[in-house]
N, C-alpha and C positions, 0 to 999 in steps of 0.2 A: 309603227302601227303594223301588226298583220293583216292580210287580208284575208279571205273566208277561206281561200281553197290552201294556203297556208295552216289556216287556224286545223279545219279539217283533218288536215296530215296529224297535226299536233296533237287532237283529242284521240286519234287510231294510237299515236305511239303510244300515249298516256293511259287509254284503253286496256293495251297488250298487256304493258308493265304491271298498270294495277291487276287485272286477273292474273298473269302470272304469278303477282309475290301475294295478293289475299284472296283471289278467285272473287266470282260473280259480286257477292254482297259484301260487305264491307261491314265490321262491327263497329261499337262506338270508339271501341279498346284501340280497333286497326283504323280507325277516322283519326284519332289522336296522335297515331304514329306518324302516319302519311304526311298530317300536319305539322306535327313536329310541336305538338302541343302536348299539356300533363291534362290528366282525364279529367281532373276534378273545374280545370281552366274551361276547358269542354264544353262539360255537362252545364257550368254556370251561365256560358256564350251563349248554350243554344238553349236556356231554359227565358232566358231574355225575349219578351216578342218583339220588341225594337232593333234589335242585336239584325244586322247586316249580314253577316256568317248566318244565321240561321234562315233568312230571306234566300239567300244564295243556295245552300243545300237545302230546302224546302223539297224541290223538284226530284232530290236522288232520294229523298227517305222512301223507306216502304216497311210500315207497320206489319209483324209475327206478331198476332196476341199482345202481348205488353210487349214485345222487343221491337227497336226500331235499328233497319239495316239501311246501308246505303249502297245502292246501286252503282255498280264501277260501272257504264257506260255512261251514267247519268254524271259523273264527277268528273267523265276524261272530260264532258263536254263543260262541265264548268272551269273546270282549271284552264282549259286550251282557250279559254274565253278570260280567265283571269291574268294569263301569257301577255293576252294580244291586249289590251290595257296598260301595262306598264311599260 
């Protein structure tokens, strides 16, 4: 188990990394990568309302018009939370 001020550190590094390699926002395209998912697996997870992954990044979306981006601070702090879990 981690604890908070571990987990903390975790979501700063995870932070860095993500705006480093896709910057602030995050598309679906750069969501699938990160995941190491295929788009079309994606788009099917998070068109599900019961779907867990979509509950989960719920918090990083943020609606453009029709486009929906996700927030790389909002995602270090889910991953560094999906860390301390396993």
């Amino acid at each position: 188990m981690v604890d908070a001020s571990n987990r903390e550190h975790a979501a700063e590094k995870i932070e860095k990394n993500l705006i480093a390699t896709y910057g602030m926002m995050l598309s679906r395209e750069q969501l699938a990568d990160l995941l190491d998912r295929r788009i079309g697996g994606l788009n099917w997870e998070l068109a599900r309302e019961e779907s867990q992954l979509r509950r989960e990044l719920g918090p990083s979306m943020v609606r453009f018009g029709r486009r929906v981006y996700y927030s790389a601070p909002e995602l270090a702090l889910i991953l560094a939370a999906r860390l301390g879990r396993d």
